[in-house]
Biopython code that builds the backbone (N, CA, C, O; Angstrom):
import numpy as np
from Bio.PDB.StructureBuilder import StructureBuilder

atoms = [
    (1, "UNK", "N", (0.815, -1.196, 0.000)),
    (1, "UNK", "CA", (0.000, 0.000, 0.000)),
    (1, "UNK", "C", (0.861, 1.264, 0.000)),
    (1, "UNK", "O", (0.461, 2.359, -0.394)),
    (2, "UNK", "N", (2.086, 1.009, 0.481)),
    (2, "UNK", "CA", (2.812, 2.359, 0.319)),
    (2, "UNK", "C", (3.300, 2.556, -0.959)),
    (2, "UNK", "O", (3.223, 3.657, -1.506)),
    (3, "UNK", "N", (3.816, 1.547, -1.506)),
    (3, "UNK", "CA", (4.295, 2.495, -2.883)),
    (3, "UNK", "C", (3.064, 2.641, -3.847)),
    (3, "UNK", "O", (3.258, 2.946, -5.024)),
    (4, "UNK", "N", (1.624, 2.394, -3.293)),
    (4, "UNK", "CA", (0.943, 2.783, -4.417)),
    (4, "UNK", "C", (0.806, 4.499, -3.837)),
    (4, "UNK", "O", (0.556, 5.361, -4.679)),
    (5, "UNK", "N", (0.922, 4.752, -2.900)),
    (5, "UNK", "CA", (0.737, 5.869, -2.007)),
    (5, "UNK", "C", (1.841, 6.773, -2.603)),
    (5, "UNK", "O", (1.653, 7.983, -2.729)),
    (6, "UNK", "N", (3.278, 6.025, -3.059)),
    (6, "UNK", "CA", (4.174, 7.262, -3.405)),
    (6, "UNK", "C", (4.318, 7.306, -4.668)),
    (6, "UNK", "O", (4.885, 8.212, -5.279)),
    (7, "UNK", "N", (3.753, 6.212, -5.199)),
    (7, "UNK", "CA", (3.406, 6.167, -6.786)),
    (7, "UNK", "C", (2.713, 7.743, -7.458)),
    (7, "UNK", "O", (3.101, 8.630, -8.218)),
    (8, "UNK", "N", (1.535, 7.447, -6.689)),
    (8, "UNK", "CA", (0.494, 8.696, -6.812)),
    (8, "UNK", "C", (1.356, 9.706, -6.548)),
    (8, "UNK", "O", (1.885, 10.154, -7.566)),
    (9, "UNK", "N", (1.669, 10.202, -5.568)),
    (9, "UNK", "CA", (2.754, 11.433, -5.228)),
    (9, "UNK", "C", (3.187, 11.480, -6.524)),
    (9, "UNK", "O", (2.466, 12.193, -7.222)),
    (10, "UNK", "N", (4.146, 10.952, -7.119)),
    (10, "UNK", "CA", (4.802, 11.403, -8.158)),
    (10, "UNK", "C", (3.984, 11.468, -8.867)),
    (10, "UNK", "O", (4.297, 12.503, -9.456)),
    (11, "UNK", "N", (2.924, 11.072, -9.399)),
    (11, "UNK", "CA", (2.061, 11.002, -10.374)),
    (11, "UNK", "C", (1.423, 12.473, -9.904)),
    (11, "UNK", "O", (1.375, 13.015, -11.008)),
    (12, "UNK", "N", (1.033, 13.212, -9.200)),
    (12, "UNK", "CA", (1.138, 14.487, -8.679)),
    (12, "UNK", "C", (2.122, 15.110, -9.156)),
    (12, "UNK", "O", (1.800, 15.678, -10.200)),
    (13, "UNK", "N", (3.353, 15.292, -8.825)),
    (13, "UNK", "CA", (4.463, 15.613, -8.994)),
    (13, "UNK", "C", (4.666, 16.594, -10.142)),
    (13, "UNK", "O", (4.828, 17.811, -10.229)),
    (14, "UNK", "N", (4.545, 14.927, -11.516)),
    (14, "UNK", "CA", (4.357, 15.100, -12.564)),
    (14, "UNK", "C", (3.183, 16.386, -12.966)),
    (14, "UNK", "O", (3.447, 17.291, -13.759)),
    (15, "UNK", "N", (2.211, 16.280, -12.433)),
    (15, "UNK", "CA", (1.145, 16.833, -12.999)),
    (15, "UNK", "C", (1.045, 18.367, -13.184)),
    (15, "UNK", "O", (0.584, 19.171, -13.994)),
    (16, "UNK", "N", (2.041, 18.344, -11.449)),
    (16, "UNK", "CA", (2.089, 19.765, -10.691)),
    (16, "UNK", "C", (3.074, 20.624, -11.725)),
    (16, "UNK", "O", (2.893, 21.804, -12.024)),
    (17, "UNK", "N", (4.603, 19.425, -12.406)),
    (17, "UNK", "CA", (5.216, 20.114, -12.906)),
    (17, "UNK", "C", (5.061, 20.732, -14.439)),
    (17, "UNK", "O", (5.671, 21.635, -15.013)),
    (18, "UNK", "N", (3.895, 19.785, -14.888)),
    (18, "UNK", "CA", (3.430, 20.075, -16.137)),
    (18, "UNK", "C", (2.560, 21.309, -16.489)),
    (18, "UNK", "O", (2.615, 22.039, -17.478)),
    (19, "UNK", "N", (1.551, 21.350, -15.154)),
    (19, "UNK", "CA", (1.379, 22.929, -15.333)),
    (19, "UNK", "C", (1.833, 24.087, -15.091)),
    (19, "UNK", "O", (1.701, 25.165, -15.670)),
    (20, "UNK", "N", (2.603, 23.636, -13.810)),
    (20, "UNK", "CA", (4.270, 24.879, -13.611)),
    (20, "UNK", "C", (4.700, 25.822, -15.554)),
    (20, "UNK", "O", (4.678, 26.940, -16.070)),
    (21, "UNK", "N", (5.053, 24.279, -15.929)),
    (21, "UNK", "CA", (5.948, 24.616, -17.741)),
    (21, "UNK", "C", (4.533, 25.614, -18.258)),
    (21, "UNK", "O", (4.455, 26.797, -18.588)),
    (22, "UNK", "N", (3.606, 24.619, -18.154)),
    (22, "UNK", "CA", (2.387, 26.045, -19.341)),
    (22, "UNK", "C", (2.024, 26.703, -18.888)),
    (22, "UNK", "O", (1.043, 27.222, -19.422)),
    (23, "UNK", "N", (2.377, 27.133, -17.835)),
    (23, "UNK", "CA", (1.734, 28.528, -17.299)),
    (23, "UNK", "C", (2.909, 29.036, -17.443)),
    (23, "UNK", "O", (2.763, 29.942, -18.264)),
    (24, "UNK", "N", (4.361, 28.966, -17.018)),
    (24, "UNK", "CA", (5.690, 29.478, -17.486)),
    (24, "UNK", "C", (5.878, 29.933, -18.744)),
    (24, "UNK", "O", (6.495, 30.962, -19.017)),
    (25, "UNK", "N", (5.260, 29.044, -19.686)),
    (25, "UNK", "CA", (5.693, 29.038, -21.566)),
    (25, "UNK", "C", (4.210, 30.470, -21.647)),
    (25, "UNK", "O", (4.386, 31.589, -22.129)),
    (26, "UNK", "N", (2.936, 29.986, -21.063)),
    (26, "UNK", "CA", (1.692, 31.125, -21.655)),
    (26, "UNK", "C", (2.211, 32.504, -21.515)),
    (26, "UNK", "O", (2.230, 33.327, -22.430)),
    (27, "UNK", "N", (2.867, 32.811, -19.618)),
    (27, "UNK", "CA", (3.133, 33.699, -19.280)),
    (27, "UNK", "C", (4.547, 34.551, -19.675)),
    (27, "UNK", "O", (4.890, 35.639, -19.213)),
    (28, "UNK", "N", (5.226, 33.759, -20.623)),
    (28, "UNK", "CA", (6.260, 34.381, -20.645)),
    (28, "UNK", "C", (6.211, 34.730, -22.536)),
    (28, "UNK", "O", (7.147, 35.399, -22.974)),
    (29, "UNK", "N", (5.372, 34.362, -23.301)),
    (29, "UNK", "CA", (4.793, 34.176, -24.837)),
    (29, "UNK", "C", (4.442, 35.602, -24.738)),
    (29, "UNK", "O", (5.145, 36.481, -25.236)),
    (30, "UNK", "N", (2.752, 35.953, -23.741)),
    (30, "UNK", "CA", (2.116, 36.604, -23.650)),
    (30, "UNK", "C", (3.025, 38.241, -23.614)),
    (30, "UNK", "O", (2.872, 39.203, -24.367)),
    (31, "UNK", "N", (3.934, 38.081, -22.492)),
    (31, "UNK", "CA", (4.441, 39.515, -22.368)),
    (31, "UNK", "C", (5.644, 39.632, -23.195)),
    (31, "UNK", "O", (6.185, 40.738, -23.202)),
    (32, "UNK", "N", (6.090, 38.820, -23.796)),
    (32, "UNK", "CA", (6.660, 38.402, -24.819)),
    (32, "UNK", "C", (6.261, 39.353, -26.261)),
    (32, "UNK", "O", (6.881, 40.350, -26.630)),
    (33, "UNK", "N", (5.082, 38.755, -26.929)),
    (33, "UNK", "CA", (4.223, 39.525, -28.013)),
    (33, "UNK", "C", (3.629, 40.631, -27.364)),
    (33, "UNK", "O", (3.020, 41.332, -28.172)),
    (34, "UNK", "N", (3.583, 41.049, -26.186)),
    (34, "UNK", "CA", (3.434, 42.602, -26.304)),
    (34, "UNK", "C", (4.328, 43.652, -25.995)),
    (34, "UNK", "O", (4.168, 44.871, -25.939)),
    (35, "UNK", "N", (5.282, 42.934, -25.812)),
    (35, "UNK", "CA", (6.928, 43.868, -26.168)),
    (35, "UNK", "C", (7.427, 43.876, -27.295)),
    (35, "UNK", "O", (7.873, 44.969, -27.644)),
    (36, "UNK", "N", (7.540, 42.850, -28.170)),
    (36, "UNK", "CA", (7.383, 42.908, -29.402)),
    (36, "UNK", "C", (6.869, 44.072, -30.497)),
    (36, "UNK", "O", (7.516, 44.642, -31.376)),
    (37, "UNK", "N", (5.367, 44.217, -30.086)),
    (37, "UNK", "CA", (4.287, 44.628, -30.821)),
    (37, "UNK", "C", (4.552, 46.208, -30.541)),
    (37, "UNK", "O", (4.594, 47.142, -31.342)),
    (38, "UNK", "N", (4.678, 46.190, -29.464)),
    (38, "UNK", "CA", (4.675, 47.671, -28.752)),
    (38, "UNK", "C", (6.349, 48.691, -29.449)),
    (38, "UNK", "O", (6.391, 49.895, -29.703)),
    (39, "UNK", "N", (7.310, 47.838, -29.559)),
    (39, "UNK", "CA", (8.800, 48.106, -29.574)),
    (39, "UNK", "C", (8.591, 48.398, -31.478)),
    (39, "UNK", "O", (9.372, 49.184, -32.014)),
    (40, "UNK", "N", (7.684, 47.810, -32.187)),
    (40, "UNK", "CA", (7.409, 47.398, -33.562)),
    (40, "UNK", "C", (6.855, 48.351, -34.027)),
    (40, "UNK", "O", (7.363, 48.891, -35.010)),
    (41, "UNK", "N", (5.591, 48.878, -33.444)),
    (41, "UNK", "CA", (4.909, 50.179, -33.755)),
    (41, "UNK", "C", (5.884, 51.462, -33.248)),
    (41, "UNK", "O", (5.951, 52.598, -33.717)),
    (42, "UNK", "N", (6.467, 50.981, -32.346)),
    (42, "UNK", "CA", (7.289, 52.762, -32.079)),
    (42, "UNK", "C", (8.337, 52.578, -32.872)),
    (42, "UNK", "O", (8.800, 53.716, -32.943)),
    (43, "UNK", "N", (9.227, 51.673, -33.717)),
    (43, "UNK", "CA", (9.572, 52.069, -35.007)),
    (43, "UNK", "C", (9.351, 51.907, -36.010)),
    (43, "UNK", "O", (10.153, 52.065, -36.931)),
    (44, "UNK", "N", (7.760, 51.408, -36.156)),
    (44, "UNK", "CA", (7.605, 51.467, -37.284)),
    (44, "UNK", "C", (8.141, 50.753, -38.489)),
    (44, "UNK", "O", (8.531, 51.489, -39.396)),
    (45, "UNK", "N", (8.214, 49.741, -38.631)),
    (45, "UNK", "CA", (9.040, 48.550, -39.065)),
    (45, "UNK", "C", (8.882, 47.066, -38.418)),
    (45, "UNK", "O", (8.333, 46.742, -37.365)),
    (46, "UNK", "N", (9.519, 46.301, -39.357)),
    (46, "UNK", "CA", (9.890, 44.678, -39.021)),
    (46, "UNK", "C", (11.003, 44.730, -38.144)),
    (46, "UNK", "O", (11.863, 45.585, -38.358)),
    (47, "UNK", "N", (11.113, 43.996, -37.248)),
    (47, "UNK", "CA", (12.378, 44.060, -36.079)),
    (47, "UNK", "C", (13.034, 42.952, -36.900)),
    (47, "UNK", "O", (12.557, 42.259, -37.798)),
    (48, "UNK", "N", (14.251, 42.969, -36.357)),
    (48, "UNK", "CA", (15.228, 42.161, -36.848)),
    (48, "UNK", "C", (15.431, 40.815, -36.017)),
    (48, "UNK", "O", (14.869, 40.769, -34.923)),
    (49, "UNK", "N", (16.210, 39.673, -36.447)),
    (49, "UNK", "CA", (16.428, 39.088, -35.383)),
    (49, "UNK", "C", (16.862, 39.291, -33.976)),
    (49, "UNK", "O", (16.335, 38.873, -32.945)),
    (50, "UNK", "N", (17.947, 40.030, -34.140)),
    (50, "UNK", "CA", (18.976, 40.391, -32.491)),
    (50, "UNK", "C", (17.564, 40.840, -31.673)),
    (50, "UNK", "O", (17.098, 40.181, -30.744)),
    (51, "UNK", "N", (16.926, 42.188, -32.239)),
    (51, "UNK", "CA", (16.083, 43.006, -31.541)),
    (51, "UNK", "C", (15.039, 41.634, -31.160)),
    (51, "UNK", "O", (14.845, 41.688, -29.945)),
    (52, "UNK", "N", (14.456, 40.681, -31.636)),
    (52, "UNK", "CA", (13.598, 39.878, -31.188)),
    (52, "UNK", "C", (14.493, 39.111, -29.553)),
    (52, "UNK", "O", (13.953, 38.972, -28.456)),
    (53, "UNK", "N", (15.685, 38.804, -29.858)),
    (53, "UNK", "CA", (16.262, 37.681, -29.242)),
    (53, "UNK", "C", (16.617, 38.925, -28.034)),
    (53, "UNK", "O", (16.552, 38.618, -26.844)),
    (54, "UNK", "N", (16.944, 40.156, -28.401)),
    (54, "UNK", "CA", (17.085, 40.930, -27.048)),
    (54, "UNK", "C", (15.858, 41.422, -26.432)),
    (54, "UNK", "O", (15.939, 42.075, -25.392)),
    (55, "UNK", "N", (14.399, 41.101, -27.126)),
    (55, "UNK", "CA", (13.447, 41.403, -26.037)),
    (55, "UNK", "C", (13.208, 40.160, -25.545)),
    (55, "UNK", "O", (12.968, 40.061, -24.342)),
    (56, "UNK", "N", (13.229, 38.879, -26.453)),
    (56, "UNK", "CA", (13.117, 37.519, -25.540)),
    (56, "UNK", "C", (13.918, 37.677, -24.367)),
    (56, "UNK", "O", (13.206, 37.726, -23.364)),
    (57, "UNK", "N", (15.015, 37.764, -24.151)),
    (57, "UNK", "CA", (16.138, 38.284, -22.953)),
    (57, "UNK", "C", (15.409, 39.004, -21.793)),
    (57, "UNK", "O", (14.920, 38.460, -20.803)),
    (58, "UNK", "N", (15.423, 40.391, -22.104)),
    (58, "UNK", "CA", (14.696, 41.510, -21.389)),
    (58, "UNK", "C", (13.648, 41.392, -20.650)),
    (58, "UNK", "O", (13.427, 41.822, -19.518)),
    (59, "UNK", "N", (12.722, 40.500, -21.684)),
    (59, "UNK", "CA", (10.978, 40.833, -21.102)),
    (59, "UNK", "C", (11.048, 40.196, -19.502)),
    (59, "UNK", "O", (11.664, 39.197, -19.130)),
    (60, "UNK", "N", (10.349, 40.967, -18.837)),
    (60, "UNK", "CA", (10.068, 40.939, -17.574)),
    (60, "UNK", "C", (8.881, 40.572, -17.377)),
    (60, "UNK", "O", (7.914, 40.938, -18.046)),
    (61, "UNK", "N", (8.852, 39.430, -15.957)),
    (61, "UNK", "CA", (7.226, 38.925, -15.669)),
    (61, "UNK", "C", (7.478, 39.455, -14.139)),
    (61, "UNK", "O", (8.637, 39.614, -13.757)),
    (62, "UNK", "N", (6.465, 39.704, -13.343)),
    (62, "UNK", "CA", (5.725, 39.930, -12.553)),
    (62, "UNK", "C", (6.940, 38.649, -11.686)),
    (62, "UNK", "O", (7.218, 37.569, -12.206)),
    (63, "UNK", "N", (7.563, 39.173, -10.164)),
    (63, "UNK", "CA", (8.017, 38.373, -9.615)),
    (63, "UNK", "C", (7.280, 37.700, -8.976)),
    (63, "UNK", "O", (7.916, 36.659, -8.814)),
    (64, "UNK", "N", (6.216, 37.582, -8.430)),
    (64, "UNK", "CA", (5.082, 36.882, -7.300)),
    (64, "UNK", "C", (5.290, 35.643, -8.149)),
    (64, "UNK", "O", (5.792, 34.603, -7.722)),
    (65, "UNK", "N", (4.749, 35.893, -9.718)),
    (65, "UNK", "CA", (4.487, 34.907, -10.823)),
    (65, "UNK", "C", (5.324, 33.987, -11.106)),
    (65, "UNK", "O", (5.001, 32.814, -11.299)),
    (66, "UNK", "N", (6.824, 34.564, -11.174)),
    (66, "UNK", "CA", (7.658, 33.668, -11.555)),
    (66, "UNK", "C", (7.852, 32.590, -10.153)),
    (66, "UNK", "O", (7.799, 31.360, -10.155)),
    (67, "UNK", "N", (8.039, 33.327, -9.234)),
    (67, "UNK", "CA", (8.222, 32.249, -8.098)),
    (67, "UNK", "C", (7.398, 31.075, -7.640)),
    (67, "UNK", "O", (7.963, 30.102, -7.141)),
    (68, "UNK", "N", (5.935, 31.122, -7.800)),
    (68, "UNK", "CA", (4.823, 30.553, -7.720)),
    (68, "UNK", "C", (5.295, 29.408, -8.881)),
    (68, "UNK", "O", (5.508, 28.198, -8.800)),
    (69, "UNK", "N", (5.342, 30.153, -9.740)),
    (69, "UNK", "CA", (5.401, 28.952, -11.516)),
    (69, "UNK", "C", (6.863, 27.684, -10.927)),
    (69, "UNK", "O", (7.091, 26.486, -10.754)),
    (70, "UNK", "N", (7.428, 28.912, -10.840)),
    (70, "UNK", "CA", (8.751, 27.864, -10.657)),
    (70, "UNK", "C", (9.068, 27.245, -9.243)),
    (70, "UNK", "O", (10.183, 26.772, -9.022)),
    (71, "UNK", "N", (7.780, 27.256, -8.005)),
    (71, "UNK", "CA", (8.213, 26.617, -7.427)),
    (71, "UNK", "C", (7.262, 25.415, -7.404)),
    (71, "UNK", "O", (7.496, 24.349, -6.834)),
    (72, "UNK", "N", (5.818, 25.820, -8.311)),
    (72, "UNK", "CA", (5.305, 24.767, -8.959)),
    (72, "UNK", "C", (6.228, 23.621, -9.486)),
    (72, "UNK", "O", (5.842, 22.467, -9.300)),
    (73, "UNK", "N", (7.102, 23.782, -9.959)),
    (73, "UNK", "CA", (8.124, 22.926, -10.884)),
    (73, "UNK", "C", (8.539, 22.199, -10.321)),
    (73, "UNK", "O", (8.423, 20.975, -10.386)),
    (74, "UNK", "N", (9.471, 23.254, -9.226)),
    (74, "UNK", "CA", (9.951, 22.513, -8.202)),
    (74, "UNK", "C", (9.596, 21.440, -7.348)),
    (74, "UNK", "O", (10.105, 20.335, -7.155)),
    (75, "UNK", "N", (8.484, 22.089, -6.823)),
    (75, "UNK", "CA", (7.695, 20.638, -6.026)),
    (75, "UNK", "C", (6.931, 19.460, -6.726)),
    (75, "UNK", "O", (6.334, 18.490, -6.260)),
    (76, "UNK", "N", (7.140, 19.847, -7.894)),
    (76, "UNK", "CA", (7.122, 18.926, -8.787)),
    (76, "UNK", "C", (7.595, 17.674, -8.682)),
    (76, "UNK", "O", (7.197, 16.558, -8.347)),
    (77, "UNK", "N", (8.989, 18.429, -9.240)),
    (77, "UNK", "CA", (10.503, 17.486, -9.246)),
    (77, "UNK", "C", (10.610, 16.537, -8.361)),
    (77, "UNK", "O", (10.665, 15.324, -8.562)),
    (78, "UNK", "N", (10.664, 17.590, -6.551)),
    (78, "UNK", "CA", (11.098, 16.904, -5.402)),
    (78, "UNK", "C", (9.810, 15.560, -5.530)),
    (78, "UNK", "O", (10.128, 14.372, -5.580)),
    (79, "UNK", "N", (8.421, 16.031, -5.566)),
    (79, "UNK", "CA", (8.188, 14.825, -5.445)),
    (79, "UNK", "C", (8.201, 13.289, -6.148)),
    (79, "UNK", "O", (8.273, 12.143, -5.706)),
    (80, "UNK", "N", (8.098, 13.865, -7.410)),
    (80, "UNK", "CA", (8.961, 12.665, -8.422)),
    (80, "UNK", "C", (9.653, 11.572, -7.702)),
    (80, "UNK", "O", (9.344, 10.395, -7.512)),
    (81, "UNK", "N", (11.024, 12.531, -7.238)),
    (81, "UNK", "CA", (12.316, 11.761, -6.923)),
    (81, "UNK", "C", (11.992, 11.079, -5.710)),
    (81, "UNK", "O", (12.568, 10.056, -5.339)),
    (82, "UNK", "N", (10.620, 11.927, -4.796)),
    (82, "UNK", "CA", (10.807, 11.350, -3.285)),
    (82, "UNK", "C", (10.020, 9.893, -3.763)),
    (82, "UNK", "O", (10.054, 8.875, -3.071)),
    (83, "UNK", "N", (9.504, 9.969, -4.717)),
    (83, "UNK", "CA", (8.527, 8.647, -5.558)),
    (83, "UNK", "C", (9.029, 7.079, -5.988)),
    (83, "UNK", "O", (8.647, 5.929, -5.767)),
    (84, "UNK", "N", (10.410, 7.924, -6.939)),
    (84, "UNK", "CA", (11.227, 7.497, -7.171)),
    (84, "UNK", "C", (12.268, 6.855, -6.568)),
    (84, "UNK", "O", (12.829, 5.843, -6.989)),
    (85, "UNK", "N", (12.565, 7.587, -5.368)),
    (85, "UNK", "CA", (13.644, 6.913, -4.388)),
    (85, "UNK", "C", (12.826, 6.087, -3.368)),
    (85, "UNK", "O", (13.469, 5.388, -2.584)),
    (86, "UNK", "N", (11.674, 6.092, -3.306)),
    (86, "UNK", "CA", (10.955, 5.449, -2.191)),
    (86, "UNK", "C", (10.411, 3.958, -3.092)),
    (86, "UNK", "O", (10.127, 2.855, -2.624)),
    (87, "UNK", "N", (10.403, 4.348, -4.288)),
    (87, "UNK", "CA", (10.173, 2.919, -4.608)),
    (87, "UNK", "C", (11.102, 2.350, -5.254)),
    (87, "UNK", "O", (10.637, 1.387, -5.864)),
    (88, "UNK", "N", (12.419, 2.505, -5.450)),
    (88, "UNK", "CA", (13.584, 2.012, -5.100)),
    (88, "UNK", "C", (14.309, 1.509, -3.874)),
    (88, "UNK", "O", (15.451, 1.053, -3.837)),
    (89, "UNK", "N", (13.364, 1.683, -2.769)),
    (89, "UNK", "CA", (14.229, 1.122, -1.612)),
    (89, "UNK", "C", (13.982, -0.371, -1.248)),
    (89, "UNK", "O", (14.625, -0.899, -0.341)),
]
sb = StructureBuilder()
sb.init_structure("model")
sb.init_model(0)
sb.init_chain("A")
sb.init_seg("    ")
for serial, (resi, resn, name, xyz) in enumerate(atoms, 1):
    if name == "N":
        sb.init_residue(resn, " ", resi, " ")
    sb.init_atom(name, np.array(xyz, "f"), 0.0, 1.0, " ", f" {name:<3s}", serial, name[0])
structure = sb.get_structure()
């Protein structure tokens, strides 16, 4: 009964860390294309590559957000492994 118990955990884990990534990938797309868009109309023109790859760089999210997302991930991970190492013993 226990490793179906830490089975599930990781199977959690997993789940927790999968929506950590798409809310990471939505939230970081989103402010993404409106730095883009915004940087595009004030010159008036097609941006170039560099200028794309230096606002991918730049763009800034909301810190509350990032920490939440990524510690979604995190507790993700840990429980995976605690899954993983527990049903390895």
């Amino acid at each position: 009964m226990a490793l179906e118990s830490w089975d599930q955990l990781s199977i959690i884990g997993i789940i927790l860390e999968i929506i950590g990534f798409l809310f990471l990938l939505r939230k970081f797309s989103t402010n993404f294309m409106e730095t883009a868009n915004n940087i595009q109309k004030e010159k008036g023109r097609q941006l170039n590559i560099f200028e794309v790859i230096g606002i991918a760089i730049l763009t800034k999210v909301e810190r509350a957000i990032w920490v939440v997302i990524v510690g979604m991930v995190v507790l993700g991970l840990v429980l995976q492994l605690i899954g993983i190492v527990w049903e390895n013993m």
